[in-house]
Each structure stands twice: as structure tokens, then as C-alpha cells.
Backbone as CSV, one residue per row, in Angstrom:
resi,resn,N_x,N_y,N_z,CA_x,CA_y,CA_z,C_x,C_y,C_z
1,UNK,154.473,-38.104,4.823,153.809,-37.074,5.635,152.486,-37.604,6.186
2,UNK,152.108,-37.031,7.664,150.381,-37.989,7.659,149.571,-36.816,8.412
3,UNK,149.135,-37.329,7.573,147.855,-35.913,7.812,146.954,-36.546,8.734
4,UNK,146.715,-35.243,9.526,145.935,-35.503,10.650,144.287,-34.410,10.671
5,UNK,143.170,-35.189,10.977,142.045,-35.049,10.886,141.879,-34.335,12.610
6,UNK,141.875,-33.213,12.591,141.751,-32.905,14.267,140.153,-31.955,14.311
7,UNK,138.916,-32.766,15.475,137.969,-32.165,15.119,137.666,-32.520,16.631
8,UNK,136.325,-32.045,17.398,135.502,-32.221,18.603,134.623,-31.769,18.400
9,UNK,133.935,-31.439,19.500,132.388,-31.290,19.685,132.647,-29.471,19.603
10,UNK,131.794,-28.180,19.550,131.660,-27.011,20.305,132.429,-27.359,21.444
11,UNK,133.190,-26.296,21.766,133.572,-25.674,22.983,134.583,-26.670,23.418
12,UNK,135.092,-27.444,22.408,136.321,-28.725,23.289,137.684,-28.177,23.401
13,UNK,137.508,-27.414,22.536,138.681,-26.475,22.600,139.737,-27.237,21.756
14,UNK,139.251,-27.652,20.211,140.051,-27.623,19.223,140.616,-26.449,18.804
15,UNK,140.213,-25.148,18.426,141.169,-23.910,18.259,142.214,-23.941,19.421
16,UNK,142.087,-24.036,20.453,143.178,-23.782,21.359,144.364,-24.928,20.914
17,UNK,143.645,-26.312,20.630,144.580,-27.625,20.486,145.466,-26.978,19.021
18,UNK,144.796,-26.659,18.300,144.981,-26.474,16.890,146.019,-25.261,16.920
19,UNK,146.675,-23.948,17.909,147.277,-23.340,17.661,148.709,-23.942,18.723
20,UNK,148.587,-24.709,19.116,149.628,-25.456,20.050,150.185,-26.419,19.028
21,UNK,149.550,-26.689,18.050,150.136,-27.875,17.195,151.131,-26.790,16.315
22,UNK,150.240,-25.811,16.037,151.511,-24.855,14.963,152.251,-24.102,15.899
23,UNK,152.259,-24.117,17.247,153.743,-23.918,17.861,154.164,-24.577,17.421
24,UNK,154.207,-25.916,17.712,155.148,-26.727,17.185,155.690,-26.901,16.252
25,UNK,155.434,-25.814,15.110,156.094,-26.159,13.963,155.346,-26.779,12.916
26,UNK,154.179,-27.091,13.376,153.018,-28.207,12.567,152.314,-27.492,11.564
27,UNK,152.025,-27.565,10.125,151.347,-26.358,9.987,149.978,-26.961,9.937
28,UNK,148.816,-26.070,10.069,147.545,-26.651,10.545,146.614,-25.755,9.777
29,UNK,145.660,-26.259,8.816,144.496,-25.170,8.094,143.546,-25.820,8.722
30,UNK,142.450,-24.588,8.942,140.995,-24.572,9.800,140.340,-24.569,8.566
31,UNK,139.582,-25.146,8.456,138.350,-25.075,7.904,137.339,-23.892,7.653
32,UNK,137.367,-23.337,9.330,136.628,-22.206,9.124,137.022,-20.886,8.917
33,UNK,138.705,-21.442,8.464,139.406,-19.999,8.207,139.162,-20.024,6.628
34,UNK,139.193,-21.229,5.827,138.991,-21.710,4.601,137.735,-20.837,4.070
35,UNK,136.380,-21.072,4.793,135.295,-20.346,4.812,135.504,-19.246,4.763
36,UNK,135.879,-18.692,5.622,135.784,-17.070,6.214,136.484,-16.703,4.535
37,UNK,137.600,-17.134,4.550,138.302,-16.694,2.909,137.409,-16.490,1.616
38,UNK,136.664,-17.680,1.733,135.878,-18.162,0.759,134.727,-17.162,0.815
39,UNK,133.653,-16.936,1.574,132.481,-15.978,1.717,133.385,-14.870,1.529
40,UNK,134.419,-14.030,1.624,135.141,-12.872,1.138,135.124,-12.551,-0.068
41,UNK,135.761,-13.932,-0.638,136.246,-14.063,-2.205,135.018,-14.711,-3.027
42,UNK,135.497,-16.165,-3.172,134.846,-16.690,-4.113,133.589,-17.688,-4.356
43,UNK,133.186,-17.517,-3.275,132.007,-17.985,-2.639,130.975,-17.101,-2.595
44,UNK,131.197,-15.860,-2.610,130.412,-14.608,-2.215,128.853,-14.986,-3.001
45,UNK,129.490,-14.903,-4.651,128.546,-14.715,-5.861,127.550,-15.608,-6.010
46,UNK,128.291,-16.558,-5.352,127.535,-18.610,-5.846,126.672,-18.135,-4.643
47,UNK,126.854,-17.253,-3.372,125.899,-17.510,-2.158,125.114,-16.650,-2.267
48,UNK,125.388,-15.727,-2.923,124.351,-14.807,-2.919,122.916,-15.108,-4.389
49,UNK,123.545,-16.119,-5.542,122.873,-16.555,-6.325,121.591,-17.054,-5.483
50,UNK,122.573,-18.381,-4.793,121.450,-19.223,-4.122,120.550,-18.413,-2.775
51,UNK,120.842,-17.495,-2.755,120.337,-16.800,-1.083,120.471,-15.131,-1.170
52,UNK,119.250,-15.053,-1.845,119.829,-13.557,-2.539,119.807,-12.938,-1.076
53,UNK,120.417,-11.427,-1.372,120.246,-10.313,0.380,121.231,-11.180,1.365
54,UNK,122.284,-12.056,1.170,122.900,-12.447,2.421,124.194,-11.881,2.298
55,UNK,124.756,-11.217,0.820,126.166,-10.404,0.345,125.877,-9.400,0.470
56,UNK,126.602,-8.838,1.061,126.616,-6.905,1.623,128.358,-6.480,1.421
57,UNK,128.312,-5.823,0.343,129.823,-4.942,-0.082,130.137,-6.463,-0.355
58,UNK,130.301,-7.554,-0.989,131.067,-8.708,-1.531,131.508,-9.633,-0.489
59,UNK,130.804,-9.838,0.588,131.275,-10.678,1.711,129.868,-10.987,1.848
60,UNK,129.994,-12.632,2.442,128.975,-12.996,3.159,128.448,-12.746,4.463
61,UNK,127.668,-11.805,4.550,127.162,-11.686,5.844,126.449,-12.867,6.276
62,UNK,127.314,-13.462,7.780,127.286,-14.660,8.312,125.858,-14.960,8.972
63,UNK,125.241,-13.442,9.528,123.816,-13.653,10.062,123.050,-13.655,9.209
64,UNK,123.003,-13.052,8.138,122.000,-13.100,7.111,122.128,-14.728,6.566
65,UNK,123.142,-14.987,6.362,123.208,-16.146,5.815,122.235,-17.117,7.060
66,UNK,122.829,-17.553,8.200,122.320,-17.931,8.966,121.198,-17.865,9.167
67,UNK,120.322,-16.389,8.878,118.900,-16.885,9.344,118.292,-17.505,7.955
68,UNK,118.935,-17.471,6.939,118.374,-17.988,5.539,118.549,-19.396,5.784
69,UNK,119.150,-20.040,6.093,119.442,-21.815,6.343,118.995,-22.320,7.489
70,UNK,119.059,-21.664,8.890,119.073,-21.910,9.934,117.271,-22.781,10.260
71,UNK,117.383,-23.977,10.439,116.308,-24.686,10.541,115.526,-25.285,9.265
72,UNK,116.223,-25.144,7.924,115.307,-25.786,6.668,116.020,-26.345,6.404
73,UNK,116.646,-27.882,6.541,117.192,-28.458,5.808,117.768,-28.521,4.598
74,UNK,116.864,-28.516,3.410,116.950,-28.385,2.171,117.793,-27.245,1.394
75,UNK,117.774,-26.023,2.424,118.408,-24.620,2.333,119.677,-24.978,2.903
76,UNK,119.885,-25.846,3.672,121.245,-25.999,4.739,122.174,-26.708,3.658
77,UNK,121.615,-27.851,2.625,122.342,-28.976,1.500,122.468,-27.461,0.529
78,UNK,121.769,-26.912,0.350,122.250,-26.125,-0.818,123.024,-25.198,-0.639
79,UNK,123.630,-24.684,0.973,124.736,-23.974,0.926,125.936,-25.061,0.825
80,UNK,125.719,-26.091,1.378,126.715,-27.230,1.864,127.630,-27.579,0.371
81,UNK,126.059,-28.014,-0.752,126.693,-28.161,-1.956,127.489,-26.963,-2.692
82,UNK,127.328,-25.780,-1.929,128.184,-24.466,-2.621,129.716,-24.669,-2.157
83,UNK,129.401,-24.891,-0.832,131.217,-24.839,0.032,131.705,-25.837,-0.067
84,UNK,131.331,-26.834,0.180,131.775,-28.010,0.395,133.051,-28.159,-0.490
85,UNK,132.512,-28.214,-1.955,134.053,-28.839,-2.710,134.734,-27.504,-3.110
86,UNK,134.337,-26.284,-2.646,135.700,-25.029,-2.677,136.364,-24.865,-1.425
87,UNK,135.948,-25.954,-0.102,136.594,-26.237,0.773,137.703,-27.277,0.384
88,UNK,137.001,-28.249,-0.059,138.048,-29.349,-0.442,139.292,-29.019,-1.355
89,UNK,138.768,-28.280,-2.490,140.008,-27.591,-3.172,141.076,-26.925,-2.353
90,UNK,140.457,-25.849,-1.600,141.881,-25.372,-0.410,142.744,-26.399,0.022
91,UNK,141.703,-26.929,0.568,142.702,-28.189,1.292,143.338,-29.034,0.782
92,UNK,143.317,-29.268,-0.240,143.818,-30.494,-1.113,145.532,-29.746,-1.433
93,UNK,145.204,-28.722,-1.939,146.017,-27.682,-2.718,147.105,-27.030,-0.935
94,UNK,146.564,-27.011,0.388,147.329,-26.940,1.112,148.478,-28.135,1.695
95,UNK,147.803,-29.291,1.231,148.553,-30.498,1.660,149.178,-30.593,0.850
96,UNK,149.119,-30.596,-0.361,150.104,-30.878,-1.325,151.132,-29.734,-1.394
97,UNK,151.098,-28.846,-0.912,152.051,-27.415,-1.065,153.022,-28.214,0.750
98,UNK,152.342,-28.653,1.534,152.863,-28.668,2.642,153.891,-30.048,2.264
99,UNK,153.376,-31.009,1.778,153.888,-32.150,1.609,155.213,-32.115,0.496
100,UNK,155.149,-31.320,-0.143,156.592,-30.390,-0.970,157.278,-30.007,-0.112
101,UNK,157.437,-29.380,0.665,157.972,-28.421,1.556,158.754,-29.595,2.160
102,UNK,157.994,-30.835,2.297,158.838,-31.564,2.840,158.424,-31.941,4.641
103,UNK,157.059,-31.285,5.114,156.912,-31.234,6.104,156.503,-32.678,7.007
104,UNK,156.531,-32.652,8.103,156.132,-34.448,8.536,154.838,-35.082,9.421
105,UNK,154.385,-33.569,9.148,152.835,-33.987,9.338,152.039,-33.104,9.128
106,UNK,150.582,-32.585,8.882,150.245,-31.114,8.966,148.691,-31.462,9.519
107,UNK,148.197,-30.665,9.711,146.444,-30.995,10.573,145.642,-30.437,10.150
108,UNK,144.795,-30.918,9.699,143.609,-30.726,8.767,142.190,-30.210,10.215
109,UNK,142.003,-29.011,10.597,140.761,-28.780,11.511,139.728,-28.294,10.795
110,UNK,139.262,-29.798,11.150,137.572,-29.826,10.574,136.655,-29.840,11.854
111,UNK,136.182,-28.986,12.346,134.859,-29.198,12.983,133.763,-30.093,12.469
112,UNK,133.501,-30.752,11.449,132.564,-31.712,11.752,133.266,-32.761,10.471
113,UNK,134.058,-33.139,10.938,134.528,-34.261,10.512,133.723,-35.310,10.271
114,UNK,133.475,-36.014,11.031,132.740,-37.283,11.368,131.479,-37.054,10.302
115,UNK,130.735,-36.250,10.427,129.399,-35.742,10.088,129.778,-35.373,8.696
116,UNK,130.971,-35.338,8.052,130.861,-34.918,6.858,131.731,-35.834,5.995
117,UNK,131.824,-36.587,6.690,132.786,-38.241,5.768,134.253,-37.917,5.974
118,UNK,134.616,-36.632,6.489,136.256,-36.365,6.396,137.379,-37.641,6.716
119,UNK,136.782,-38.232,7.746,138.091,-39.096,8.196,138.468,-39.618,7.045
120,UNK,137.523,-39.853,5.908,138.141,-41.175,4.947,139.433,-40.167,4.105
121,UNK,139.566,-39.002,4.575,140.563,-38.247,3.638,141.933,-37.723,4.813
122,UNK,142.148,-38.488,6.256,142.820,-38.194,6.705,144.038,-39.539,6.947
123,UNK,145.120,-39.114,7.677,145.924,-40.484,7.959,145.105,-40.829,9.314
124,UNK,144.996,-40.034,10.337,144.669,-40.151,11.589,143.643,-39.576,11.979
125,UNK,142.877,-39.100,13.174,142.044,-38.184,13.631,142.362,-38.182,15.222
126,UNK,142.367,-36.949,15.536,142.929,-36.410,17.131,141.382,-35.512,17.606
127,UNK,140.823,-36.086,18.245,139.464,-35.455,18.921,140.036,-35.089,20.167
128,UNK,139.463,-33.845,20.180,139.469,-32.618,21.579,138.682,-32.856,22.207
129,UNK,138.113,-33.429,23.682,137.089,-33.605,24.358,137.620,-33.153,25.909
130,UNK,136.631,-32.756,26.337,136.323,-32.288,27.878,134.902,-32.636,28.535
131,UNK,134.698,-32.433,29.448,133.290,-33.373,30.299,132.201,-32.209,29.782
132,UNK,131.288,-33.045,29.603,129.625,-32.210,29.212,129.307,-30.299,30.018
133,UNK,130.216,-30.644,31.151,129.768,-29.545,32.109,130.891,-28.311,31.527
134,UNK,131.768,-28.543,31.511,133.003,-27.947,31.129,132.554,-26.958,30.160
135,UNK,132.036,-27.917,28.756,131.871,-27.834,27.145,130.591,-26.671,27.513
136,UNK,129.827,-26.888,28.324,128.568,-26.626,28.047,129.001,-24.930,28.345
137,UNK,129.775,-25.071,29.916,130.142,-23.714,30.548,131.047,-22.858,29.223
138,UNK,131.451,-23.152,28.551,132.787,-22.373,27.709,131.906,-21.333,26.425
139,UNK,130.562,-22.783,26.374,130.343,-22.032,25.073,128.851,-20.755,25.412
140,UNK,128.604,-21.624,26.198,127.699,-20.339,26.636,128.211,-19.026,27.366
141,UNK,129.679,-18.847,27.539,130.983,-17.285,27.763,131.110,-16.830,26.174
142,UNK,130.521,-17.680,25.547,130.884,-16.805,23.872,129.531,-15.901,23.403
143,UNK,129.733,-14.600,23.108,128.876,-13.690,22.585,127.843,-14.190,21.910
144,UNK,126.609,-13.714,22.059,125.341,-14.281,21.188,125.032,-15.388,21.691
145,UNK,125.681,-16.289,22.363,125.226,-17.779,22.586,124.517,-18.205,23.226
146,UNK,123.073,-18.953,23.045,122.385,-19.125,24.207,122.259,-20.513,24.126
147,UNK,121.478,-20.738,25.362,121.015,-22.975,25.606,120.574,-23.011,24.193
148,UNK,119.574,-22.504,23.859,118.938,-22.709,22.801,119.943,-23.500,21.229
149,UNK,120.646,-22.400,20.951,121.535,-22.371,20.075,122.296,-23.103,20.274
150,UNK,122.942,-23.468,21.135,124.000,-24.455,22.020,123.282,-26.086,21.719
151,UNK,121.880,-26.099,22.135,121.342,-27.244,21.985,121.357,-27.824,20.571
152,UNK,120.876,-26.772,19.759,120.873,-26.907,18.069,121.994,-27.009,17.511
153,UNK,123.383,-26.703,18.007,124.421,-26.912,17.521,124.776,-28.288,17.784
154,UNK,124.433,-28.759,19.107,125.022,-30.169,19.030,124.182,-31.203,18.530
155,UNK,122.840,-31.378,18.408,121.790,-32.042,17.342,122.587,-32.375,16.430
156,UNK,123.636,-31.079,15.546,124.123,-31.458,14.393,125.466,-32.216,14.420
157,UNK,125.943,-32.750,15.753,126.932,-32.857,15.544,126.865,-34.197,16.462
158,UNK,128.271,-35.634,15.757,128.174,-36.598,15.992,128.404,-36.201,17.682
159,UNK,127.486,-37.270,17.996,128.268,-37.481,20.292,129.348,-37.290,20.587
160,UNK,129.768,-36.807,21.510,131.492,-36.750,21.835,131.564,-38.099,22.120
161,UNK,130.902,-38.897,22.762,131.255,-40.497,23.219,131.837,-41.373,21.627
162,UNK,131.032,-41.052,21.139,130.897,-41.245,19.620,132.360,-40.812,19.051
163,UNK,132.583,-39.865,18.607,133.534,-39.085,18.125,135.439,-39.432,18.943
164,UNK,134.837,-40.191,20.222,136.164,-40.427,21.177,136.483,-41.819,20.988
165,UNK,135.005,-42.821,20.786,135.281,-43.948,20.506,136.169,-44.569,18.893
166,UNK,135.930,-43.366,18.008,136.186,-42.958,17.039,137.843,-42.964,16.381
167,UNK,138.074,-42.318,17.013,139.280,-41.522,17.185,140.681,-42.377,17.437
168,UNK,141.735,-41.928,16.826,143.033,-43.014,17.223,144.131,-41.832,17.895
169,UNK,143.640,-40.989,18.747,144.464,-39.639,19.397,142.876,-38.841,20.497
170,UNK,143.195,-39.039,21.679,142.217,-38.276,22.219,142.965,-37.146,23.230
171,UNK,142.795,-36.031,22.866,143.479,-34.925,23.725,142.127,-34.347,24.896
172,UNK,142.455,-34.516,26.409,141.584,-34.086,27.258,141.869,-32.913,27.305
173,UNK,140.923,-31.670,26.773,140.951,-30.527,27.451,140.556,-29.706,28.942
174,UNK,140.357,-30.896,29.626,139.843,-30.427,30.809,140.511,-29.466,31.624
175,UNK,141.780,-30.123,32.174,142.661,-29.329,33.003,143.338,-27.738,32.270
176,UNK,144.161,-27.833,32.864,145.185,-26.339,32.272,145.623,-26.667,30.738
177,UNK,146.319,-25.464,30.539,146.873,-25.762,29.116,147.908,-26.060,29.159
178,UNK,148.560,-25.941,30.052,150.217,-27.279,29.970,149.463,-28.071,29.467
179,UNK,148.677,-28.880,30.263,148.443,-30.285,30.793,147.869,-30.512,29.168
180,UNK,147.239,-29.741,28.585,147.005,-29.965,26.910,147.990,-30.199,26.120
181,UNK,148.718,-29.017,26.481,149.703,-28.473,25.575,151.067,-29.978,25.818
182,UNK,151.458,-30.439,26.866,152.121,-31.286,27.176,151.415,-32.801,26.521
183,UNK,150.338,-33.131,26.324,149.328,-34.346,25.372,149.800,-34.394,23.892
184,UNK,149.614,-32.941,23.497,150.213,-32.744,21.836,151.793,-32.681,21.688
185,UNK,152.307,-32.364,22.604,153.654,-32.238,22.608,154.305,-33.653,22.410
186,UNK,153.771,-34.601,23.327,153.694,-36.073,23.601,153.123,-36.708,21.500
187,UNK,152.114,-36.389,21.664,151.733,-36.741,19.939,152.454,-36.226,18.895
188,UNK,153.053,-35.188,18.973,153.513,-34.339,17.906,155.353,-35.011,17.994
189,UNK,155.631,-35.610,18.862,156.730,-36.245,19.404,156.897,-37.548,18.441
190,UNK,155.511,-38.332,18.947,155.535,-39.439,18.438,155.081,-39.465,16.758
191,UNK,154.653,-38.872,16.310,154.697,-38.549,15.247,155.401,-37.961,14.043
192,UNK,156.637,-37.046,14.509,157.520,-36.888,13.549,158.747,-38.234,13.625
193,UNK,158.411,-39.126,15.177,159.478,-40.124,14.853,159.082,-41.283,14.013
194,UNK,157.373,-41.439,13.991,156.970,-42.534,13.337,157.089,-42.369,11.478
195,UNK,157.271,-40.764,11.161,157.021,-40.022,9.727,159.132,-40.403,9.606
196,UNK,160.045,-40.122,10.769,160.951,-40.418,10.118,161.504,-41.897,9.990
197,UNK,160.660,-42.957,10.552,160.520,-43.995,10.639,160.214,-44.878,9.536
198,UNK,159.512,-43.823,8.508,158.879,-43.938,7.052,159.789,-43.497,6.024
199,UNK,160.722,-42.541,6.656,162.014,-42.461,5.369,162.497,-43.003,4.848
């Protein structure tokens, strides 16, 4: 089975790449669906230890949390060290349930891959990229979002030049979503023949 590391910059339009792969049959865990689970459940207690007032009714409230980390470093490692390895547990525990099943590839979406050592835990990595103007236009159409925030989000995150040079799968999101959707179709092709190639 080979697991695939699929991550980009904001606004490249990995969620869009990432639900075209599980058309296909691929199964694919997000990361930030991992989270969202986690601040529900079992993350709640450990976040609210470290960051009291950010749990309201047993969920992490995402703004509270946010303005508690948002710009102190030191506050940002100590949520990181909370999630981090009850992220890794999901995931570990999803590949191995997928890799039973018998499946012939599955996609691991990490938004900051690069930035968080992930590749060394993938077979491959497939980066989502589109031109600066594109990226910039998409994310500033999302609620709450301003330059500001937009700017601070990518500070944290490796270059797309970076992240493409990187990469052994580059999907252009620029055009339509055929024209995407037809890239992964093309990868997801070559990939269950190279996995039965391994039988």
C-alpha cells in the first residue's frame, strides 16, 4: 500500500484535490478533520488545562483558542505538544485499519507537512499549487479573512516554490476542475498499477 503525503500552501485547493481522490475510491484522512474530532473529544481537557477559558460545553472553541496562541510562540509549541502525537495516533491507527482492508493507496492531508517533518512518515507527497494571484484571490472569498491574516498564515508555512521543488506529484489547481480532477485521475491510475506491480 503507499501512502501518500498530500499538502500545499492556503487556498491551493488541497480540500478540493483531497475529495476527488476519495471519489476515486481512495480513502483520504484530513488532519484537520482529526483536530476538529479531537478538540470535541479528547483534546478538550489537556486544552483547556494548558489555556484555561478556551472549552465552552466540552469543545474547543477555535477563536478563543486562537487568540490565546495567536502571535506567542511559546503558547503556539504548547498547544502543538498537546495535538501533535493525538494526531499521530489517529493516523497511524487509520493506515493500519486501511492497509487491512487491503486498500492500494490511501492519503494522508496534512496541511503543513513540510513544516512539521511529515514527509519522513509518507511513501510519496502530492502538493496542490496554483499561481500567487489565484491563491491569494480564493482565500481572501473565505469568511473572516483578511491580508493581514492571510500574510501571517503564510510566514508559517514552507514557500510553494519550496514545497513544489519538494514534491514527487505536483497537481496544478489553476484551471477548472476537470482539468484537476483529470491530473489525479492520471496519478491515482498510475498508482494502483505501480501498488499492483508490488504484489
Amino acid at each position: 500500500m503507499i501512502v501518500l503525503g498530500l499538502t500545499g500552501s492556503i487556498g491551493m485547493g488541497k480540500s478540493t484535490a483531497g475529495e476527488m481522490f476519495s471519489d476515486r475510491g481512495i480513502p483520504v484522512i484530513s488532519a484537520d478533520e482529526i483536530v476538529h474530532a479531537l478538540y470535541a473529544g479528547r483534546a478538550a481537557p489537556l486544552i483547556e488545562g494548558a489555556f484555561p477559558g478556551t472549552v465552552v460545553d466540552g469543545v474547543v472553541d477555535r477563536d478563543r483558542l486562537s487568540g490565546a496562541v495567536l502571535g506567542d510562540e511559546e503558547a503556539f509549541r504548547r498547544l502543538e505538544a498537546i495535538v501533535h502525537p493525538l494526531v499521530e495516533e489517529e493516523r497511524k491507527q487509520f493506515v493500519e485499519t486501511q492497509r487491512q482492508a487491503g486498500m492500494p493507496a490511501v492519503v494522508l492531508d496534512i496541511p503543513l507537512l513540510f513544516e512539521s517533518g511529515g514527509e519522513k512518515s509518507v511513501d510519496k507527497v502530492v502538493v496542490v499549487s496554483c499561481s500567487p494571484e489565484l491563491q491569494k484571490e480564493r482565500v481572501l472569498r473565505r469568511p473572516g479573512m483578511t491580508e493581514e491574516k492571510f500574510e501571517a498564515i503564510l510566514a508559517r508555512q514552507v514557500p510553494d516554490s519550496e514545497k513544489r521543488a519538494r514534491a514527487d506529484f505536483v497537481i496544478d489547481t489553476s484551471g477548472t476542475f476537470e482539468e484537476t480532477r483529470h491530473q489525479i485521475d492520471a496519478l491515482v491510475d498510475a498508482l494502483i498499477k505501480e501498488d499492483s506491480g508490488h504484489a
